[in-house]
C-alpha positions in Angstrom: 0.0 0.0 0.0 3.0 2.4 0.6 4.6 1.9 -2.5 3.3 -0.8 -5.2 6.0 0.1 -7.5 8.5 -0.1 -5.1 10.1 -3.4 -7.2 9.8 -1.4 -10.3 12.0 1.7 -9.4 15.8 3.0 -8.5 14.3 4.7 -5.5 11.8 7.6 -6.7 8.6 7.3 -9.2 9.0 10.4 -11.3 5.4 9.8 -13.0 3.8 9.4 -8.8 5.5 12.5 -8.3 4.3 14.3 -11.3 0.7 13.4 -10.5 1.1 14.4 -6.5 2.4 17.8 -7.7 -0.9 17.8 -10.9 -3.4 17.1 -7.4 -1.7 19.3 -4.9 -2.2 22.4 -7.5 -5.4 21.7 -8.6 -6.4 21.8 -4.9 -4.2 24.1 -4.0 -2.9 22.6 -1.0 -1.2 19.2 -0.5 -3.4 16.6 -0.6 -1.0 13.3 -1.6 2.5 12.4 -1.4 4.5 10.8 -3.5 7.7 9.3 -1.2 8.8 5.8 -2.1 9.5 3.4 0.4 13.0 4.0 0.1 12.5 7.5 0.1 11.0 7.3 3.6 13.6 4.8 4.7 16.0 8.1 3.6 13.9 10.5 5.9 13.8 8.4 8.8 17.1 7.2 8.9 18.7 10.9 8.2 16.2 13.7 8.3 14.5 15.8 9.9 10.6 16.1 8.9 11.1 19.3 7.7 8.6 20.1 4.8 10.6 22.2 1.9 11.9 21.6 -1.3 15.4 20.9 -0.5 14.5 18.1 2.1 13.3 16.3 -0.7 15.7 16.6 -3.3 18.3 15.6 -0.5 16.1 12.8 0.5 15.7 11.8 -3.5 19.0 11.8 -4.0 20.2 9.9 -0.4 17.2 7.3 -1.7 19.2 6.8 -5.0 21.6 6.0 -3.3 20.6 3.6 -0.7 19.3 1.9 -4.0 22.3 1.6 -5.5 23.8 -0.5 -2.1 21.4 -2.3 -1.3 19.2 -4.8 -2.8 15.2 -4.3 -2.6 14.5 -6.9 0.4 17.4 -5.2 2.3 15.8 -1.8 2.1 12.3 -3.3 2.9 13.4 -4.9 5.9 15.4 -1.5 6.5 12.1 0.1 6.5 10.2 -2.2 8.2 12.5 -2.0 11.3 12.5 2.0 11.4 8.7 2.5 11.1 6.4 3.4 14.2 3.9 1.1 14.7 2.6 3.1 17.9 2.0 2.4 21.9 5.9 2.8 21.4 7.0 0.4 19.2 9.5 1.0 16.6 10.5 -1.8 14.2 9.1 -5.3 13.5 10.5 -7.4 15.8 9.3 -4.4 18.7 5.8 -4.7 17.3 5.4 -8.1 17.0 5.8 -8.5 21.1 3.6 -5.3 21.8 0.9 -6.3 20.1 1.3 -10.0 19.7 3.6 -11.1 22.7 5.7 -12.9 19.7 8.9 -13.2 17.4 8.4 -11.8 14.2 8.5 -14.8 12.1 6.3 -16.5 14.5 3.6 -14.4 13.2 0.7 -15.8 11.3 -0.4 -14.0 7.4 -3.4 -12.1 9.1 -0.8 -10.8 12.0 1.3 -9.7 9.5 -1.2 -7.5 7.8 -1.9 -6.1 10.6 1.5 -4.7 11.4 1.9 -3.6 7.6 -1.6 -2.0 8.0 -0.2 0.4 10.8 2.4 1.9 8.7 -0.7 4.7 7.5 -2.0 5.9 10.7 -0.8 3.9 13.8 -2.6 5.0 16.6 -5.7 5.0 14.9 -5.7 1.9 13.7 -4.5 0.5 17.2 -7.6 2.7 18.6 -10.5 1.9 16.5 -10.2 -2.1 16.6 -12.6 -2.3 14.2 -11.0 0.2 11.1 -7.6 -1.6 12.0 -9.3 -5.2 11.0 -10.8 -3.5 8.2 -7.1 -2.4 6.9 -5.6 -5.4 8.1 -7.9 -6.9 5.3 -7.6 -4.4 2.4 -3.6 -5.7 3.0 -4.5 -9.2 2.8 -7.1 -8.8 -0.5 -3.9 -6.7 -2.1 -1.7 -9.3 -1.7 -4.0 -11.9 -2.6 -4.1 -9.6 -5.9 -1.0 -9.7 -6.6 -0.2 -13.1 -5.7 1.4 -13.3 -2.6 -1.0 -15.5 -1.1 -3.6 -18.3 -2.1 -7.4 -17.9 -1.7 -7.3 -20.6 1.1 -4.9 -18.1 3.0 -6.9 -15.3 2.5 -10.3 -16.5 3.5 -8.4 -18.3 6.9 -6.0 -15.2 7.4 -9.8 -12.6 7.2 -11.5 -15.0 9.4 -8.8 -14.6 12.3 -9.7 -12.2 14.9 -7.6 -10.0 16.1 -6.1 -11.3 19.9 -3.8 -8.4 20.4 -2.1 -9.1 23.8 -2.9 -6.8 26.5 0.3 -4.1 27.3 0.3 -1.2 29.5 -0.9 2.1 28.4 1.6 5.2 30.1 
């Protein structure tokens, strides 16, 4: 969901940028992003989120060449170990015990989703129990789409519930 092309690219997608910038003029405000995965590995490893135009073109450029040392599953498990997943969890492995008292691979395909589904709006997904399933499935019927996972998976990963364990709230 973050980045669909992110096989498909060296690291920025000129054409998602050029159709961010088309929709942010037309409504004269910013309405959509266009930052790769790798371009937000780039920010949260050496950035500040400072919004100007120089950030990104130093952020472009540091995610050009992060691509050009690293191969694809590096930089998404890069990214998926710098992301906030909320309650204070940063990283995978973090967010797999916080909200599933478990090691990361130990996780089942619905479990999984769920994490992924975070990476948009992690507190409110955590919150609202029910919009967090509803993501958790969106992920699991996109990579059903693109062929990640069998029917069979799908239909038993949609049918698990939840059964986040319980941690303490500060």
């Amino acid at each position: 969901t973050e980045d669909r092309a992110f096989y498909d690219h060296w690291g920025v997608h000129t054409m998602r940028i050029f159709k961010a910038a088309v929709k942010n003029v037309m409504a004269m405000r910013t309405v959509e992003g266009a930052s790769t995965i790798t371009q937000q590995l780039a920010l949260n490893l050496f950035f500040k989120r400072e919004r100007n135009l120089s950030r990104k073109i130093r952020e472009a450029y540091t995610a050009f060449q992060i691509e050009k040392n690293y191969t694809k599953n590096e930089i998404l498990e890069m990214y998926a170990n710098t992301v906030y997943y909320g309650h204070g969890a940063y990283g995978i492995r973090e967010a797999a015990h916080t909200y599933f008292g478990k090691e990361p691979m130990q996780l089942t395909t619905a479990q999984s989703a769920y994490l992924v589904g975070l990476f948009k709006r992690p507190e409110y997904y955590n919150r609202n129990e029910e919009a967090g399933i509803g993501r958790r499935n969106l992920i699991l019927r996109m990579m059903h789409g693109e062929g990640y996972i069998n029917g069979d998976t799908l239909a038993k990963a949609i049918g698990e519930p939840l059964n986040k364990v319980a941690y303490e709230q500060a």
